[in-house]
C-alpha positions as a LaTeX table, in Angstrom:
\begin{tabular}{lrrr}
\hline
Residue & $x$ (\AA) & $y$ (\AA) & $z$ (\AA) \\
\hline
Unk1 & 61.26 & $-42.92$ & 1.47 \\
Unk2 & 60.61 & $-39.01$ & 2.13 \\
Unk3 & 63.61 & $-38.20$ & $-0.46$ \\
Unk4 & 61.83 & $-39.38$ & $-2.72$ \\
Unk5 & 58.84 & $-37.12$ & $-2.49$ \\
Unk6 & 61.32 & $-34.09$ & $-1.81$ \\
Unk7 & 63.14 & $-34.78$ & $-4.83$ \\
Unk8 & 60.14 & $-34.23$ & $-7.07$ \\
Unk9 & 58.23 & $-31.11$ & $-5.18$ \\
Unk10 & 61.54 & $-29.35$ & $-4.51$ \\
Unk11 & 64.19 & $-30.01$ & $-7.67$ \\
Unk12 & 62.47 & $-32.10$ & $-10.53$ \\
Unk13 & 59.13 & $-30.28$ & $-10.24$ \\
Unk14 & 60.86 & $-26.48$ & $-10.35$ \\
Unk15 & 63.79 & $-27.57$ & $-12.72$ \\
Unk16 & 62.26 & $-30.42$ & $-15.32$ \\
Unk17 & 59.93 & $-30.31$ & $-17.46$ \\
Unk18 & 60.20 & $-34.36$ & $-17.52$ \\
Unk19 & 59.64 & $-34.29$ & $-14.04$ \\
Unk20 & 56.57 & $-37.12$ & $-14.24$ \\
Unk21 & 59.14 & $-39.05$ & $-15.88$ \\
Unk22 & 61.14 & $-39.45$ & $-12.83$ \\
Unk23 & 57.96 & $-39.59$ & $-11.14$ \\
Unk24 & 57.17 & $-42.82$ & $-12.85$ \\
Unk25 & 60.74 & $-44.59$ & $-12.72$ \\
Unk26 & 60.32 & $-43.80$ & $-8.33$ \\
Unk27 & 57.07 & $-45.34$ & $-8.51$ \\
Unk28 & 57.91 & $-48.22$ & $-10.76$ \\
Unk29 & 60.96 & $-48.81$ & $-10.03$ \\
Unk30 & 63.14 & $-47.45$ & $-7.16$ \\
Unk31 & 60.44 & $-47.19$ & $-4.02$ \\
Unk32 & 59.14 & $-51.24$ & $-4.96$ \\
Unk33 & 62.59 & $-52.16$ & $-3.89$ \\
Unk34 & 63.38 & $-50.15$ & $-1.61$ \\
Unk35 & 60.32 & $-49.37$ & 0.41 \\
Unk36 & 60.33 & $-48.95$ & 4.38 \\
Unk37 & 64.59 & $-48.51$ & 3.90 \\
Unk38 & 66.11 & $-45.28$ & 6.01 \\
Unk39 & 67.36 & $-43.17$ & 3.11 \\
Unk40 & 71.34 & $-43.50$ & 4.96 \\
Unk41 & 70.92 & $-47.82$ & 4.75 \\
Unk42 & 71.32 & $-47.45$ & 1.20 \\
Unk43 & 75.03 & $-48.50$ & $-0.61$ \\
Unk44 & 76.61 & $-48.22$ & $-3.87$ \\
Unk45 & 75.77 & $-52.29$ & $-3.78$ \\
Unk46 & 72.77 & $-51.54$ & $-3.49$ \\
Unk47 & 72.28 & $-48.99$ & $-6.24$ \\
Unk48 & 74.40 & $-50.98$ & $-8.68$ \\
Unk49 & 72.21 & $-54.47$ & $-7.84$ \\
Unk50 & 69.28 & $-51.94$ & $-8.38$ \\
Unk51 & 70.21 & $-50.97$ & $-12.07$ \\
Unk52 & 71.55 & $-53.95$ & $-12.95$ \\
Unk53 & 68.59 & $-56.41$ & $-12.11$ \\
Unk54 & 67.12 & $-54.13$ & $-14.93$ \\
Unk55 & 69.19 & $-54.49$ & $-17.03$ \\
Unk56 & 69.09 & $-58.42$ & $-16.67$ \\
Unk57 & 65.58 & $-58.58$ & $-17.91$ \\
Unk58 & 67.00 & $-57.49$ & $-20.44$ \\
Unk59 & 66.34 & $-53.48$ & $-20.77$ \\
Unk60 & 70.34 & $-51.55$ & $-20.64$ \\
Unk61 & 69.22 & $-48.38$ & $-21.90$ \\
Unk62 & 66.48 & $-48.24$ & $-19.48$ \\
Unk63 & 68.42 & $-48.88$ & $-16.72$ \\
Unk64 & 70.87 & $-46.18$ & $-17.56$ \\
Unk65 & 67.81 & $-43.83$ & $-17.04$ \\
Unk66 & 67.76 & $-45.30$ & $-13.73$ \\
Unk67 & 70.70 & $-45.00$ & $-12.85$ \\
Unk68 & 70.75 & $-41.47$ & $-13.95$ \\
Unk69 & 67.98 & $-40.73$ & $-11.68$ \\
Unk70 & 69.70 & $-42.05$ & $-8.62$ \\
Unk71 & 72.28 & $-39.88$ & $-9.22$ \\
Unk72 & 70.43 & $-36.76$ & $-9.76$ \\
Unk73 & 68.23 & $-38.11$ & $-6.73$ \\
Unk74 & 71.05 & $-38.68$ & $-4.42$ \\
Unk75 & 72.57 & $-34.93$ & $-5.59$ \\
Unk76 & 69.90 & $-33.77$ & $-4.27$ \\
Unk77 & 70.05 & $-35.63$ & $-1.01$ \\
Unk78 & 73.88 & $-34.14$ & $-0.84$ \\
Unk79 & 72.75 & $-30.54$ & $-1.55$ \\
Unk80 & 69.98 & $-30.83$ & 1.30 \\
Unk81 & 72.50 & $-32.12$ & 3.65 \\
Unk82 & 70.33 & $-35.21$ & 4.28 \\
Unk83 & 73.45 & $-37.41$ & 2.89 \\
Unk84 & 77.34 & $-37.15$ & 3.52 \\
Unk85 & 78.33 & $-38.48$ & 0.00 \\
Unk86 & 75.87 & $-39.70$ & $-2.65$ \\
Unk87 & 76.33 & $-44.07$ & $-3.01$ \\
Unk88 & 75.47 & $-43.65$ & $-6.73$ \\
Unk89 & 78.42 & $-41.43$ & $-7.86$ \\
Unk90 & 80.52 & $-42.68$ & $-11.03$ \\
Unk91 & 78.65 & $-46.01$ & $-11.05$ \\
Unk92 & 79.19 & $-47.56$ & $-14.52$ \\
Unk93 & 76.02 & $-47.41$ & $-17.05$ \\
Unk94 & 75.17 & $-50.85$ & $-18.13$ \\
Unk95 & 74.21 & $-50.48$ & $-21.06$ \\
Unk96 & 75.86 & $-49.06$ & $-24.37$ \\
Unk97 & 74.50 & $-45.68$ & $-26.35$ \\
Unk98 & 75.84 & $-43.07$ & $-28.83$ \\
Unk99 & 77.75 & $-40.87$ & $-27.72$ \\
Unk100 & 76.97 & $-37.61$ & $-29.46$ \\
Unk101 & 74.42 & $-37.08$ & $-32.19$ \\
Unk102 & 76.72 & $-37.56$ & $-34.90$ \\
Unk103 & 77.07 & $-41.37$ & $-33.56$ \\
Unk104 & 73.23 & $-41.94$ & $-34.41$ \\
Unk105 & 71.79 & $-42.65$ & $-37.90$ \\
Unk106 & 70.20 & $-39.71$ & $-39.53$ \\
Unk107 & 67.79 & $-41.83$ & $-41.23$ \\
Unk108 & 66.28 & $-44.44$ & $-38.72$ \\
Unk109 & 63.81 & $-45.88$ & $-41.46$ \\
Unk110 & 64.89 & $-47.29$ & $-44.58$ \\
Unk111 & 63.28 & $-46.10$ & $-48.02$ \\
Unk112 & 61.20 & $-49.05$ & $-48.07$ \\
Unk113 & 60.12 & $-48.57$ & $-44.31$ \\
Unk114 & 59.36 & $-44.58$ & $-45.12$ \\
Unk115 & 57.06 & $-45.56$ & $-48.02$ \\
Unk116 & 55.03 & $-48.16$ & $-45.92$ \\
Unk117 & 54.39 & $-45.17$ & $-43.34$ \\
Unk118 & 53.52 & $-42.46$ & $-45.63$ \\
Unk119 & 51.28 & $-45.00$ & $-47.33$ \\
Unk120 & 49.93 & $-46.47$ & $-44.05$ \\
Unk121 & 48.57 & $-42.34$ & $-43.70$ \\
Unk122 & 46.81 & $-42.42$ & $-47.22$ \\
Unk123 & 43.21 & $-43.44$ & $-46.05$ \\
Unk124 & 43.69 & $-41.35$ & $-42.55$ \\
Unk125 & 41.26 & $-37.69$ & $-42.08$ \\
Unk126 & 43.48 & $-35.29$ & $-42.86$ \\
Unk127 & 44.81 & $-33.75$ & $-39.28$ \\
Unk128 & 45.34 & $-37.26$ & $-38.43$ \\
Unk129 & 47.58 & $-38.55$ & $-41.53$ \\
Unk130 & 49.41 & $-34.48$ & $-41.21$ \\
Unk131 & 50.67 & $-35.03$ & $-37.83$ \\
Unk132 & 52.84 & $-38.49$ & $-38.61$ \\
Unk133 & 53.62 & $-37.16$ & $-42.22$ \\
Unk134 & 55.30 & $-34.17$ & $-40.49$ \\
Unk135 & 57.25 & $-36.09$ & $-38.52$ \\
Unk136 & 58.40 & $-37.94$ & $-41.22$ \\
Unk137 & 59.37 & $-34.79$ & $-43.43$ \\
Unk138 & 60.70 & $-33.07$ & $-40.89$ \\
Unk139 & 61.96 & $-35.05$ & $-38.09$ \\
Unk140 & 60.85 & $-32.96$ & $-35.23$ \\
Unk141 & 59.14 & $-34.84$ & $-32.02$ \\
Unk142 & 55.69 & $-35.62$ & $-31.47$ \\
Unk143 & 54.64 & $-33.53$ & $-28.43$ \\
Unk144 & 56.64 & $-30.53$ & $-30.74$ \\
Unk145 & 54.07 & $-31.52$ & $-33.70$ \\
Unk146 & 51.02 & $-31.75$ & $-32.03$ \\
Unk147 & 51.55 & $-28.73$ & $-30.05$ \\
Unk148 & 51.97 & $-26.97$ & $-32.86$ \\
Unk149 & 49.81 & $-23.32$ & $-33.40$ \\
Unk150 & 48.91 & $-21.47$ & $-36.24$ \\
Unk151 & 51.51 & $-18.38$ & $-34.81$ \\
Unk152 & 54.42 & $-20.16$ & $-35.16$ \\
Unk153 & 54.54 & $-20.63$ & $-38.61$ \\
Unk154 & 55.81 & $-17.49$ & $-40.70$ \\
Unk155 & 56.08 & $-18.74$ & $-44.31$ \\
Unk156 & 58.11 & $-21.74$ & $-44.98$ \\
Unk157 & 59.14 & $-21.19$ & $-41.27$ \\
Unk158 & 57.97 & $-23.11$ & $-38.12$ \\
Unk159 & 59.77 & $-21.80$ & $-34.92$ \\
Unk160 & 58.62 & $-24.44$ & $-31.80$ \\
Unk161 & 59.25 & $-21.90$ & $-28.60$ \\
Unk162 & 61.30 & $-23.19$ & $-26.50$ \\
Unk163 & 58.65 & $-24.30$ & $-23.64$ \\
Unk164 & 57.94 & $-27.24$ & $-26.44$ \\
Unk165 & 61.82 & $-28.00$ & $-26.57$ \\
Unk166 & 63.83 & $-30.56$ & $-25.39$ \\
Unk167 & 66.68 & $-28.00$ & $-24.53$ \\
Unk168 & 64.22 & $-25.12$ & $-23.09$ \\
Unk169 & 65.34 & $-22.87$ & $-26.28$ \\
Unk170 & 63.63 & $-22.06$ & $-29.42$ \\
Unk171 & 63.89 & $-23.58$ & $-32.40$ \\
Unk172 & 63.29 & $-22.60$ & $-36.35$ \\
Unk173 & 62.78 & $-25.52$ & $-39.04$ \\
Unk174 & 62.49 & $-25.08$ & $-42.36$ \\
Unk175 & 59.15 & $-26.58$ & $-43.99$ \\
Unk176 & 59.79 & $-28.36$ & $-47.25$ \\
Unk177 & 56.82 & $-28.21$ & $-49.87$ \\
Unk178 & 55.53 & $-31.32$ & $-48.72$ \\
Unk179 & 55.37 & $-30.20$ & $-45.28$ \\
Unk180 & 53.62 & $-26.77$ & $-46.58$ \\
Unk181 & 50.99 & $-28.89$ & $-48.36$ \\
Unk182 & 50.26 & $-30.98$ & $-45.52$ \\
Unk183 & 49.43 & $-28.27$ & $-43.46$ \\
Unk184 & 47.28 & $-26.86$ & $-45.95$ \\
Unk185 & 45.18 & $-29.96$ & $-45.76$ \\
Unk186 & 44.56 & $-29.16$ & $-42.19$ \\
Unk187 & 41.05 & $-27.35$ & $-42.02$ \\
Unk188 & 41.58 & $-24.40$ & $-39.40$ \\
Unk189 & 39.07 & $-24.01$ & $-36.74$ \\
Unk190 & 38.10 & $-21.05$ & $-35.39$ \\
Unk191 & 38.98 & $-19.61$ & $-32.18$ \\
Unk192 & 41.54 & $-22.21$ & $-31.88$ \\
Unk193 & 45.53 & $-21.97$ & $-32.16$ \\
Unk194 & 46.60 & $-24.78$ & $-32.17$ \\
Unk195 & 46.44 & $-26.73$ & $-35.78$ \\
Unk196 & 46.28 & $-30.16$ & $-34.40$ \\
Unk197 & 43.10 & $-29.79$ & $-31.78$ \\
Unk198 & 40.71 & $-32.11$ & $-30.02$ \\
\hline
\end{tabular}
């Protein structure tokens, strides 16, 4: 399926930074099951039997990435004139998720789970044991942690630029003691930006 390759060198590639992402889900999942099929063969049926075979196994939330990616695939296909009408447009996502952040729980771990994790970092060098504590104290993603440098923080101040962001823009979090003394355990190495390296 040439689309497919397309797709990635020509939109996700230039436009997403999660572009192996939708690398992956082709590979895995889309081009297994439709391999050797003429791009114009394929129907809505086919599209909705697609998504919803995964989310039979069961896996609904993974599926609605899938079907996501069809329809930003067959977009695409529209915008490049290589389809009439995209077959995955307004097909129902099979499985449920919140709506907005202020759906989702705040707190995904309870107390009890929080102090098993912090303590589960006691024993860890301290780099190591800094990285998950951080996330913990100040919710921000991993890849945002670990790419963290020694320039970004200004005080009690950590602003992730926005090539490290989910939304492309930069982003200021305030550092809580804790945080501030976790870093401080974090020898600095010369030479080297980053405060998580190796």
């Amino acid at each position: 399926m040439g689309l497919a390759d397309a797709y990635i060198e020509r939109h996700a590639k230039p436009h997403k930074k999660s572009w192996r992402e939708d690398q992956g889900y082709l590979k895995n999942e889309v081009l297994p099951v439709w391999k050797g099929r003429a791009v114009t063969s394929i129907t809505r049926r086919d599209c909705r039997a697609l998504v919803q075979a995964i989310a039979d196994r069961p896996a609904p939330i993974y599926a609605n990435r899938i079907l996501s990616l069809l329809s930003r695939l067959f977009r695409f296909a529209v915008a490049e004139e290589i389809l009439d009408a995209s077959p995955a447009v307004q097909l129902p996502k099979p499985g449920a998720e919140a709506s907005s952040r202020t759906d989702r729980d705040p707190n995904p771990y309870s107390p009890d789970e929080l102090r098993i994790l912090w303590a589960a970092t006691e024993d860890r060098p301290a780099p190591l044991s800094a990285i998950y504590r951080l996330g913990l104290l100040t919710g921000q993603r991993p890849g945002e942690i670990s790419g963290l440098e020694w320039g970004e923080l200004d005080g009690a101040w950590w602003t992730i630029p926005g090539a490290r962001t989910k939304n492309g823009r930069d982003h200021r979090v305030y550092l809580t003691q804790p945080a501030l003394d976790e870093l401080a355990r974090v020898p600095r190495v010369d030479g080297e930006p980053r405060v998580f390296c190796g």
